[in-house]
SEKE-452147 format. One line per 10 residues: for each residue x, z, y of N, C-alpha, C. Coordinates in nm, 2 decimals. Example, Ala and Ser with C-alpha at 12.3 -4.5 7.8 and 13.67 -1.06 7.14 Angstrom:
<vomis>
1.32:0.78:-0.57:1.23:0.78:-0.45:1.32:0.78:-0.33  1.28:0.71:-0.22:1.37:0.71:-0.11:1.29:0.79:0.00
</vomis>
This chain:
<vomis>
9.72:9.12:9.39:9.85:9.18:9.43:9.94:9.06:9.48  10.03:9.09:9.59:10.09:8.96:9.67:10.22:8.99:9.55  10.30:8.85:9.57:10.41:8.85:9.51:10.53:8.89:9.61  10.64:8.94:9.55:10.74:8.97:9.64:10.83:8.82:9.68  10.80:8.71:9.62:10.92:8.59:9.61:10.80:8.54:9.69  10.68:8.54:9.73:10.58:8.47:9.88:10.55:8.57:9.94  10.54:8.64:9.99:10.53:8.73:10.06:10.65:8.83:10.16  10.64:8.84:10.28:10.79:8.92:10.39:10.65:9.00:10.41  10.71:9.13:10.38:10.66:9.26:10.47:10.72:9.30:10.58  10.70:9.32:10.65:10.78:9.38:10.76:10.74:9.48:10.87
10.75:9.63:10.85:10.68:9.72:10.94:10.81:9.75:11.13  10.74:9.79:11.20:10.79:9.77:11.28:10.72:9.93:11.38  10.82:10.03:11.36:10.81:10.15:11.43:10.89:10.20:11.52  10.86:10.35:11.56:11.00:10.42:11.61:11.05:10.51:11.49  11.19:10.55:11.57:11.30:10.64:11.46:11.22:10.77:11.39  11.11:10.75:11.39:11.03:10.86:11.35:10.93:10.88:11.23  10.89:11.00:11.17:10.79:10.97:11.07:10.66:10.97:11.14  10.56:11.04:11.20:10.49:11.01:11.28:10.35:10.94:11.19  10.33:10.84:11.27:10.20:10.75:11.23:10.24:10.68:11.13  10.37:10.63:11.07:10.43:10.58:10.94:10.46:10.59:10.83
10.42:10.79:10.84:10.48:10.80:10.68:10.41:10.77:10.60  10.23:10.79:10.59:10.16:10.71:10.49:10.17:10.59:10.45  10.22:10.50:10.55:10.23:10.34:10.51:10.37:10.35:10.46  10.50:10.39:10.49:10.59:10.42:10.43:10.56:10.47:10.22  10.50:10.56:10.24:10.49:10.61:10.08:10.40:10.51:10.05  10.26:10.42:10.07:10.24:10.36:9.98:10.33:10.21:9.97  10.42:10.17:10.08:10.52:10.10:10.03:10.63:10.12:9.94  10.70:10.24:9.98:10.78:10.25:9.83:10.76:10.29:9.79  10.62:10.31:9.72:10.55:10.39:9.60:10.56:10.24:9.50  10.54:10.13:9.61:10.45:9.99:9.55:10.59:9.93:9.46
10.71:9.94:9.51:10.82:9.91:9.39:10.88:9.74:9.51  10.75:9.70:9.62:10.80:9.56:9.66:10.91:9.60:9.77  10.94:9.48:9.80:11.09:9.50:9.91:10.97:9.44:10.06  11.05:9.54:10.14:10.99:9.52:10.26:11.09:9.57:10.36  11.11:9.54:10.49:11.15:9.50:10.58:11.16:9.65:10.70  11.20:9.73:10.73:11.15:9.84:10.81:11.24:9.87:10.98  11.18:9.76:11.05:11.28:9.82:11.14:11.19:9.93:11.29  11.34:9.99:11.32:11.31:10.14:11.40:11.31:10.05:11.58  11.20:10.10:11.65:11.25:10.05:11.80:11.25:10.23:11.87  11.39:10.20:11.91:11.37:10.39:11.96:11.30:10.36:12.10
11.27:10.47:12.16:11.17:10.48:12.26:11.22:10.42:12.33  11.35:10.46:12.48:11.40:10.41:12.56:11.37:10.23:12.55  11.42:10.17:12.42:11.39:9.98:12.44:11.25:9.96:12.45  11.20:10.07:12.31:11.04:10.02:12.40:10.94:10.06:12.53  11.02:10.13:12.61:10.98:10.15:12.72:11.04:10.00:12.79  11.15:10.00:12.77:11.18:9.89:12.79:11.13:9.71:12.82  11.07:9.72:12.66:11.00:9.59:12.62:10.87:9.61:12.69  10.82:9.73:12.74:10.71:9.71:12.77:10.70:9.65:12.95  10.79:9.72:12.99:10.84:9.67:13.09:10.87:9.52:13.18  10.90:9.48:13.07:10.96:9.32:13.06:10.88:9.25:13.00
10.76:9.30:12.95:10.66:9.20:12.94:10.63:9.17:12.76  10.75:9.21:12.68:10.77:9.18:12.55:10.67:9.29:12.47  10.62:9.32:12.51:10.52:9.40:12.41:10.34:9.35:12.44  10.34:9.22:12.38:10.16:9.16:12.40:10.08:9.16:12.31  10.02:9.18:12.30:9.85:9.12:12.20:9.91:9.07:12.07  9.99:8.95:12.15:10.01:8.84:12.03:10.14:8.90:11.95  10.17:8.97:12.01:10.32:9.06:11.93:10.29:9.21:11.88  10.26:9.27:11.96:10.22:9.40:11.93:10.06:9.41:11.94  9.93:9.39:11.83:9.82:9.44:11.86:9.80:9.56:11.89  9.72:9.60:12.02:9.67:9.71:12.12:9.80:9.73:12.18
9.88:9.68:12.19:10.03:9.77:12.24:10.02:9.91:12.16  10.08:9.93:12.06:10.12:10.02:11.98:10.19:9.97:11.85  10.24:10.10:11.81:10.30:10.05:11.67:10.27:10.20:11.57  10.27:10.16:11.43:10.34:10.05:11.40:10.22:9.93:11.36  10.34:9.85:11.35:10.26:9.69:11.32:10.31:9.66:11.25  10.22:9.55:11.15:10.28:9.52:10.99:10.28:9.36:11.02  10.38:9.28:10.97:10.38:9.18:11.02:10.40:9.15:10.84  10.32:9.03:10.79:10.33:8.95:10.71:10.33:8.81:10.71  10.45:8.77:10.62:10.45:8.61:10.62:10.49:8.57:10.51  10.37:8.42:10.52:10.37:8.37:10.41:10.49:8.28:10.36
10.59:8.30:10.29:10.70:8.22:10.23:10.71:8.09:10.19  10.53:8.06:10.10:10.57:7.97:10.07:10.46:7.86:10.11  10.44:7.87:10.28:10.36:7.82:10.37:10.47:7.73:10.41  10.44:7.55:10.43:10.53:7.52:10.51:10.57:7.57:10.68  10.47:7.63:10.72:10.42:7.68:10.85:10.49:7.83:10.88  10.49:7.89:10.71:10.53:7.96:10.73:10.42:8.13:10.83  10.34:8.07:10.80:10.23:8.16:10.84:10.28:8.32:10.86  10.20:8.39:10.98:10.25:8.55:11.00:10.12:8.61:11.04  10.08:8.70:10.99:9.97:8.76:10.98:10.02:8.88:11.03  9.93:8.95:11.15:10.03:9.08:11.25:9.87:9.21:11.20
9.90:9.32:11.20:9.83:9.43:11.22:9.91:9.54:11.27  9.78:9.59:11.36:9.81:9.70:11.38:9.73:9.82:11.34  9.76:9.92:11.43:9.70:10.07:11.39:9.67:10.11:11.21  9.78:10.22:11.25:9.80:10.28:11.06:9.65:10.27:10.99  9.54:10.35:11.02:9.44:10.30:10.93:9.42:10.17:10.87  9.42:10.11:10.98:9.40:9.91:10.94:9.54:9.90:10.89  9.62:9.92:10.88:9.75:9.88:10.78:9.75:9.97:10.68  9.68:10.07:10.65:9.67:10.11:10.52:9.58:10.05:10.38  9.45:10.01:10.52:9.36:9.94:10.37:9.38:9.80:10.35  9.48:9.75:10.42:9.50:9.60:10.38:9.64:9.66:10.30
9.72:9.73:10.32:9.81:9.74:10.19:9.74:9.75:10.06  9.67:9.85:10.08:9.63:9.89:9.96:9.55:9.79:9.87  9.46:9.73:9.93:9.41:9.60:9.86:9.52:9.50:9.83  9.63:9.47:9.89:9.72:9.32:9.87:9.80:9.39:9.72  9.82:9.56:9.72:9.91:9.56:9.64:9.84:9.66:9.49  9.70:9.63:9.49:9.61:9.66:9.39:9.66:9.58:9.25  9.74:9.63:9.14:9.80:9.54:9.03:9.62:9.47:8.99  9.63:9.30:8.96:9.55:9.22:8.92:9.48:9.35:8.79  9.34:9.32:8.83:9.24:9.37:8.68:9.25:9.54:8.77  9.30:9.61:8.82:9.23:9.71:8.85:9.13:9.72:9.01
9.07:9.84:8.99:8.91:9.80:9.08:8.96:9.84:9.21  8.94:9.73:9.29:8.97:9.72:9.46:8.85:9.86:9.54  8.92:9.90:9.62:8.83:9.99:9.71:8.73:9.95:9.73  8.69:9.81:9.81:8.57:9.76:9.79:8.49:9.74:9.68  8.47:9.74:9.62:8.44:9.76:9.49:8.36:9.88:9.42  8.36:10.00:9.46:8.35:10.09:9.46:8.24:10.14:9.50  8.11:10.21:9.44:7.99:10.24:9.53:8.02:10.29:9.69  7.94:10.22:9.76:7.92:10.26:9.84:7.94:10.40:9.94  7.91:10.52:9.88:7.89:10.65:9.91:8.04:10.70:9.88  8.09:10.63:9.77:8.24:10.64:9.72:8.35:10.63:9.82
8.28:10.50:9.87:8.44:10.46:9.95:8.36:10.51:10.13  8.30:10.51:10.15:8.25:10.62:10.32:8.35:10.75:10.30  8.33:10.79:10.12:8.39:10.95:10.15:8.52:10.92:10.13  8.58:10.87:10.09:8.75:10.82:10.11:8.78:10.78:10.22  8.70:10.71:10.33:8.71:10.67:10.47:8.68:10.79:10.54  8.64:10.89:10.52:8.65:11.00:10.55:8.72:11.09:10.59  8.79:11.14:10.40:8.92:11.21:10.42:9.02:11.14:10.50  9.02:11.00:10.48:9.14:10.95:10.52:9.18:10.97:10.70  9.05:10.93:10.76:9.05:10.96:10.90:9.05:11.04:10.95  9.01:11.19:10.88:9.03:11.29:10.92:9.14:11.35:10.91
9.25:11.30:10.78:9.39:11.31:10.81:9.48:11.24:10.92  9.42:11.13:10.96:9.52:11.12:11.02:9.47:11.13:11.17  9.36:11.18:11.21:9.35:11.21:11.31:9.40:11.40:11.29  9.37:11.46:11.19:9.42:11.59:11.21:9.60:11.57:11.28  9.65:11.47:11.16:9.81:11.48:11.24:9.83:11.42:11.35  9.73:11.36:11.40:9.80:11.26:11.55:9.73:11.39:11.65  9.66:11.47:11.62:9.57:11.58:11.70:9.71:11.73:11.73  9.77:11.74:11.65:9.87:11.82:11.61:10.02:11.82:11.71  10.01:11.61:11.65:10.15:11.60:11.71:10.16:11.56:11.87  9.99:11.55:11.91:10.00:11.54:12.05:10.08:11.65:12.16
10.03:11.79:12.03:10.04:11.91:12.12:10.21:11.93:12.10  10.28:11.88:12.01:10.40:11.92:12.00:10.45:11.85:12.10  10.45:11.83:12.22:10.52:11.78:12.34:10.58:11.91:12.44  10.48:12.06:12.34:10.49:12.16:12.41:10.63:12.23:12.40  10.70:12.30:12.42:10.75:12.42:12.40:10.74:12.44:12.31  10.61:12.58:12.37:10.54:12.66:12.23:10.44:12.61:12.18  10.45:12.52:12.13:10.34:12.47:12.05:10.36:12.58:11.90  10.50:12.56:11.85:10.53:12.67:11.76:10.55:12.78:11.72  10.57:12.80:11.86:10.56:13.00:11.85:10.39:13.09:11.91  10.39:13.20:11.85:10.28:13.25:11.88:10.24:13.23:12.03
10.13:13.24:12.08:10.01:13.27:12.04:9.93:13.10:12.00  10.04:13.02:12.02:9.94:12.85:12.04:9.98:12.85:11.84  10.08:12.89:11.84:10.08:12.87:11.64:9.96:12.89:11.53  9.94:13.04:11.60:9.86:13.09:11.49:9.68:13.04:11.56  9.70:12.98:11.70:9.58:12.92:11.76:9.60:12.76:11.62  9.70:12.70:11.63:9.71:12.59:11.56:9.71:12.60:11.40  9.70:12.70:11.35:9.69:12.72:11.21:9.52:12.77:11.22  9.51:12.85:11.27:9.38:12.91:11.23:9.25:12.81:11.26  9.25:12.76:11.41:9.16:12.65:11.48:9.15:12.50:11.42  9.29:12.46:11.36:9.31:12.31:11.31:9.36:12.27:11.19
9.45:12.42:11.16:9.54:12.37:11.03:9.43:12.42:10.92  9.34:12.50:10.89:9.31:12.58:10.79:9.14:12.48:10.79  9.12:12.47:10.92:8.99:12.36:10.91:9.02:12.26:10.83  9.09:12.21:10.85:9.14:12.07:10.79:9.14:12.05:10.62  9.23:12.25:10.60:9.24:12.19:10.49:9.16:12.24:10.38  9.05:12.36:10.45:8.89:12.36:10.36:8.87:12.26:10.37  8.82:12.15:10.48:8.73:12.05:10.49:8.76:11.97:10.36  8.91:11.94:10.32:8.99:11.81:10.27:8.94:11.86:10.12  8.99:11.96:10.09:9.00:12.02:10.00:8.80:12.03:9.89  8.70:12.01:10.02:8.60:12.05:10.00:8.57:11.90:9.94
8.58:11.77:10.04:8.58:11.69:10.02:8.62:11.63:9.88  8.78:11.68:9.88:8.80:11.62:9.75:8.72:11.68:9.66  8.68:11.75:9.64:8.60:11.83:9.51:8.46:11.73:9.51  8.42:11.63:9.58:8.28:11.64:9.57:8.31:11.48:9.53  8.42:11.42:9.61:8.49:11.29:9.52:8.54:11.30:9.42  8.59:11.45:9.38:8.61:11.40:9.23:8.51:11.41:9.09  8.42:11.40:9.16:8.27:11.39:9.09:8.25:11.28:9.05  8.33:11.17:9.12:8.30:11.05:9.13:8.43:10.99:9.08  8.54:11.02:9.07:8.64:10.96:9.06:8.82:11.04:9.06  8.92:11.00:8.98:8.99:11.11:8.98:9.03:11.07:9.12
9.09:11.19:9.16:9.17:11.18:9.29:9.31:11.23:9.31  9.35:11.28:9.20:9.48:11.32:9.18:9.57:11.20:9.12  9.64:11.14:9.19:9.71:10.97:9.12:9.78:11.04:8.96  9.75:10.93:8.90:9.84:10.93:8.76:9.96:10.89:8.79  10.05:10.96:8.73:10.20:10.89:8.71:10.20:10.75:8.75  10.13:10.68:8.66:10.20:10.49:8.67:10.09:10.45:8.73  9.95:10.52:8.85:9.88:10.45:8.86:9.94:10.40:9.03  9.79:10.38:9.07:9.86:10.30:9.26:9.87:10.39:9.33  9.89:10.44:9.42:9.87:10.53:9.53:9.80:10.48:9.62  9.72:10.51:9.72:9.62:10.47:9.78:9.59:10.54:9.92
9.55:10.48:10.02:9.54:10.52:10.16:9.49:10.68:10.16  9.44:10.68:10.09:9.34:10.84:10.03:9.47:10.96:10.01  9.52:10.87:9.93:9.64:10.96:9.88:9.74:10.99:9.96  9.81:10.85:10.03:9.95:10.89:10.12:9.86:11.00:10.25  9.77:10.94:10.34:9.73:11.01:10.47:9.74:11.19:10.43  9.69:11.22:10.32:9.64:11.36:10.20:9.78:11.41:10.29  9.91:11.34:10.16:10.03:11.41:10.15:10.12:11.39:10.21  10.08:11.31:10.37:10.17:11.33:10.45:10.11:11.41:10.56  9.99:11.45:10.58:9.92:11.56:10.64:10.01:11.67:10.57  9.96:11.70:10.45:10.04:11.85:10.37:10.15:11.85:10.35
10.24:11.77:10.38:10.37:11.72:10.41:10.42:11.82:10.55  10.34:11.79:10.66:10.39:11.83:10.75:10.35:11.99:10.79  10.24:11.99:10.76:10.19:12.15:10.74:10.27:12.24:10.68  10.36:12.22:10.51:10.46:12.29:10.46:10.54:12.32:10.56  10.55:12.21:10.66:10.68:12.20:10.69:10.72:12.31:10.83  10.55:12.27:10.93:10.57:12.37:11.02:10.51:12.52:10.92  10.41:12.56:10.86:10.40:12.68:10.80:10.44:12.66:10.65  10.59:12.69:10.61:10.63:12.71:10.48:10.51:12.82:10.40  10.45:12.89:10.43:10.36:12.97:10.32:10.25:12.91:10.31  10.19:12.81:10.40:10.09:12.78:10.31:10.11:12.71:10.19
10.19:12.64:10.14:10.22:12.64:10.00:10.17:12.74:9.87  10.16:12.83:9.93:10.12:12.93:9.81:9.94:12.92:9.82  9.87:12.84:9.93:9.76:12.81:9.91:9.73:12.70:9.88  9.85:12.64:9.84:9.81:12.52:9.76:9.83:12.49:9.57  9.89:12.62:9.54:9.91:12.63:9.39:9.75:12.68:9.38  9.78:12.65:9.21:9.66:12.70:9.08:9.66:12.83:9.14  9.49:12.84:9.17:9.45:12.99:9.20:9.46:13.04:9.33  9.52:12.93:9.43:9.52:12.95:9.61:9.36:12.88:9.65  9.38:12.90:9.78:9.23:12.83:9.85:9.21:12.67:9.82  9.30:12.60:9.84:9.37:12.47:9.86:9.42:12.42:9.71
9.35:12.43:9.60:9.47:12.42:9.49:9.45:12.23:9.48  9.33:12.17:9.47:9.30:12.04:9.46:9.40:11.98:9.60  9.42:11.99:9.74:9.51:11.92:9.77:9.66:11.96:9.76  9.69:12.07:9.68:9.84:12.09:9.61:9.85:11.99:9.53  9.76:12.00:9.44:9.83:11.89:9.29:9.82:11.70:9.38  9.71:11.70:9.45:9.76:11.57:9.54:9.88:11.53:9.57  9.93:11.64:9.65:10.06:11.65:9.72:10.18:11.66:9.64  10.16:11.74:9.55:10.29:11.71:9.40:10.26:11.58:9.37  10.17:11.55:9.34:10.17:11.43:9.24:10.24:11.30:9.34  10.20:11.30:9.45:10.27:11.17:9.58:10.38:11.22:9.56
10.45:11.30:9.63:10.55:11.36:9.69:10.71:11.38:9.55  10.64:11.31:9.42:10.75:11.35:9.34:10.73:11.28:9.23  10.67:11.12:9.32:10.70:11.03:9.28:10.80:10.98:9.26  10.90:10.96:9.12:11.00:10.82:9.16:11.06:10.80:9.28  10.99:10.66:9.29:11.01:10.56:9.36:11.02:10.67:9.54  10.94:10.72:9.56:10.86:10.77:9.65:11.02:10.89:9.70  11.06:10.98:9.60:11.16:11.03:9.58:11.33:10.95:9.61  11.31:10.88:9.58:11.45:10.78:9.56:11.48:10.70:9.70  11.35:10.70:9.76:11.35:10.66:9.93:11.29:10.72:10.00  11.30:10.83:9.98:11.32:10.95:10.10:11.43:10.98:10.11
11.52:11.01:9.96:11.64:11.03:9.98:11.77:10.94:10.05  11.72:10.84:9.98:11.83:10.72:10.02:11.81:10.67:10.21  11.63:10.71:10.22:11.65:10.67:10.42:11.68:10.78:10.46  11.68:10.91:10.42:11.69:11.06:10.49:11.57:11.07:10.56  11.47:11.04:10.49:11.38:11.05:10.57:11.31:11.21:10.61  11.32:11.30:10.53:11.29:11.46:10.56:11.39:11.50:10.66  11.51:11.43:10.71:11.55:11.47:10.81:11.45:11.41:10.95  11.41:11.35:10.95:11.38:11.27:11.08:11.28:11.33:11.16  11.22:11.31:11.28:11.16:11.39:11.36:11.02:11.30:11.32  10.92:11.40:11.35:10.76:11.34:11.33:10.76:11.28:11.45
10.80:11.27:11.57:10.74:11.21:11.71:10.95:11.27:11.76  10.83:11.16:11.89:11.01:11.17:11.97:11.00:11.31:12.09  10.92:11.38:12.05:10.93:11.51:12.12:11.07:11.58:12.08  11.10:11.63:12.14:11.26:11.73:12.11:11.18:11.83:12.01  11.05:11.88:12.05:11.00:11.98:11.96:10.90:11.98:11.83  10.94:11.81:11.78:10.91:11.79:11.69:11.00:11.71:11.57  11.13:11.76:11.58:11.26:11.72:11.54:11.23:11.86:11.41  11.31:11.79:11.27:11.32:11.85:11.15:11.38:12.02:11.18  11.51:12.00:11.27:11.54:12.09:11.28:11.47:12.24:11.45  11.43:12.18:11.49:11.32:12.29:11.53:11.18:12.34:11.46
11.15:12.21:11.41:11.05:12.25:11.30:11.07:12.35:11.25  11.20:12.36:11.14:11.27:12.45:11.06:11.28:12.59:11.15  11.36:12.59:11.28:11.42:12.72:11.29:11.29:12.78:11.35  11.18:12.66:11.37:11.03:12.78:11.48:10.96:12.85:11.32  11.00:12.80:11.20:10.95:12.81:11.12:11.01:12.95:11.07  11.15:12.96:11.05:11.21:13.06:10.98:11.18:13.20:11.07  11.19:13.18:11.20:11.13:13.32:11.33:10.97:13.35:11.29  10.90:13.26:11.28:10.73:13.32:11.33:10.65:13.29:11.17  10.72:13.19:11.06:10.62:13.22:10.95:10.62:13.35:10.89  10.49:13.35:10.85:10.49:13.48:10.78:10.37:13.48:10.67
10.44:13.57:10.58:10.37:13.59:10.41:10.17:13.59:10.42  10.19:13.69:10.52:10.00:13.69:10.59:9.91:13.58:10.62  10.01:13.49:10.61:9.93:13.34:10.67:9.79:13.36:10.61  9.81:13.36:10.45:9.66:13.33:10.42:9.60:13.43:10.39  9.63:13.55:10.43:9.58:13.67:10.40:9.41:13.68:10.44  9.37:13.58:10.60:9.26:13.63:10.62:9.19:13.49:10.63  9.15:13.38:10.60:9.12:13.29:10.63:8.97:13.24:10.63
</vomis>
C-alpha cells in the first residue's frame, strides 16, 4: 500500500460521473487524499485543438488519467495512466493494506472471472451512455428496448456470475475490508440503473431476481467514507456524460413519466 506523505494522486476528468465513478469510490473508499480536477468539455475541445492533449500527457487521448508522483524522488518522478480499467487495477493493488492477498495472487480462474464482471460493467455503462446522446433514449419505445435488450442482460449475466465467484470467494465487501475494481464497476453500473429505472430496485432485494448484486450495491454505496464524499462533492447531482440527456435531472423527470411497477413483471 503507497503512503499518503510519498505518494500525489491525481485524477484528471470531465464535470461528470461517467467513466469515473468507479475510480472515484475506490478512492474515497481508500481513506488517502487525492487530487480531482474537472476539464469541462468546451477547454478540452480546446486543448485538443492546440495541441495540449499528447501521448505524453493524456495516454490514448482520453480521460480520465491518473497521474502519480513520487514525493520522495529527488526527480520527483510521475507515473501517467490511462483508461478506467487500467486505472482501476493499479489502484487497487497500490492500495491493498500490507499482509492482505493481492489480485494477482489469486487462482487463476479466480481473477479471469473478476476480469470479467468487471469489463462487462463497464462496457455495459459506456454501451448505455453512448446512446444517451438521444432524445429518446428514455422514453418508450428505445427505454423498454434498453431495459429489456441491455439492462436485464447485464444484470442476469452479473448476478449469475457472481454466484459462481462466490464459490470461490466472498464478494460482498465487509465493512472494514477494501473495495475492489470488482466491486466499484458492480455499484456504479447499479448505481445508474436505479437511477434511470427506479423499480428495479425491488429486484435487487432478498427474494428479487438480482438479490446478490443488491447486497453488492448496499454494501459500496453506504460506505462511510464513500457516503461522506458523495455528499460533500454533490456528486448524485452531477450528470453521467455531457449529454443534456444525461444530466441527474432529466434522468429523474424521464424516470418519474415512463417507470413503472411491471418492470420486472416479465423478465
Amino acid at each position: 500500500m503507497v503512503s499518503t506523505s510519498t505518494y500525489h494522486i491525481h485524477i484528471t476528468y470531465f464535470p461528470s460521473r461517467g467513466r469515473c465513478e468507479s475510480v472515484l469510490l475506490i478512492l474515497a473508499d481508500s481513506g488517502m487524499q487525492f487530487e480531482y480536477k474537472e476539464v469541462p468539455l468546451v477547454k478540452w475541445v480546446e486543448m485538443k485543438k492546440t495541441g495540449q492533449v499528447t501521448p505524453a500527457m493524456f495516454p490514448y487521448g482520453v480521460v480520465p488519467v491518473l497521474r502519480v508522483t513520487d514525493k520522495s524522488s529527488e526527480q520527483r518522478s510521475e507515473f501517467l495512466l490511462g483508461e478506467t480499467s487500467a486505472i482501476l487495477s493499479y489502484l487497487e493493488e497500490i492500495l491493498t493494506p500490507p499482509g492482505a492477498t493481492l489480485n494477482k495472487d489469486l487462482p487463476l480462474q479466480t481473477r479471469v472471472r473478476i476480469q470479467m464482471i468487471k469489463e462487462a460493467s463497464l462496457f455495459f455503462t459506456n454501451r448505455v451512455w453512448q446512446l444517451s446522446a438521444e432524445k429518446d433514449t428514455q422514453t418508450p419505445p428505445s427505454r423498454d428496448k434498453i431495459w429489456k435488450a441491455i439492462t436485464v442482460r447485464y444484470l442476469r449475466n452479473t448476478e449469475a456470475a457472481l454466484r459462481e465467484l462466490q464459490k470461490e470467494m466472498k464478494v460482498v465487501p465487509a465493512e472494514t475490508g477494501q473495495l475492489t475494481a470488482l466491486h466499484a464497476t458492480v455499484a456504479a453500473s447499479i448505481t445508474f440503473i436505479t437511477q434511470v429505472f427506479p423499480s428495479a430496485k425491488r429486484g435487487l432485494t432478498p427474494g428479487g431476481d438480482f438479490p446478490l448484486c443488491g447486497q453488492l450495491w448496499m454494501a459500496v454505496m453506504t460506505r462511510p467514507r464513500v457516503v461522506a464524499y458523495w455528499k460533500e462533492h454533490m456528486i448524485a447531482e452531477k450528470a453521467w456524460t455531457f449529454s443534456e440527456y444525461a444530466t441527474a435531472e432529466w434522468i429523474a423527470s424521464e424516470a418519474a413519466k415512463y417507470d413503472s411497477p411491471s418492470l420486472l413483471a416479465k423478465l
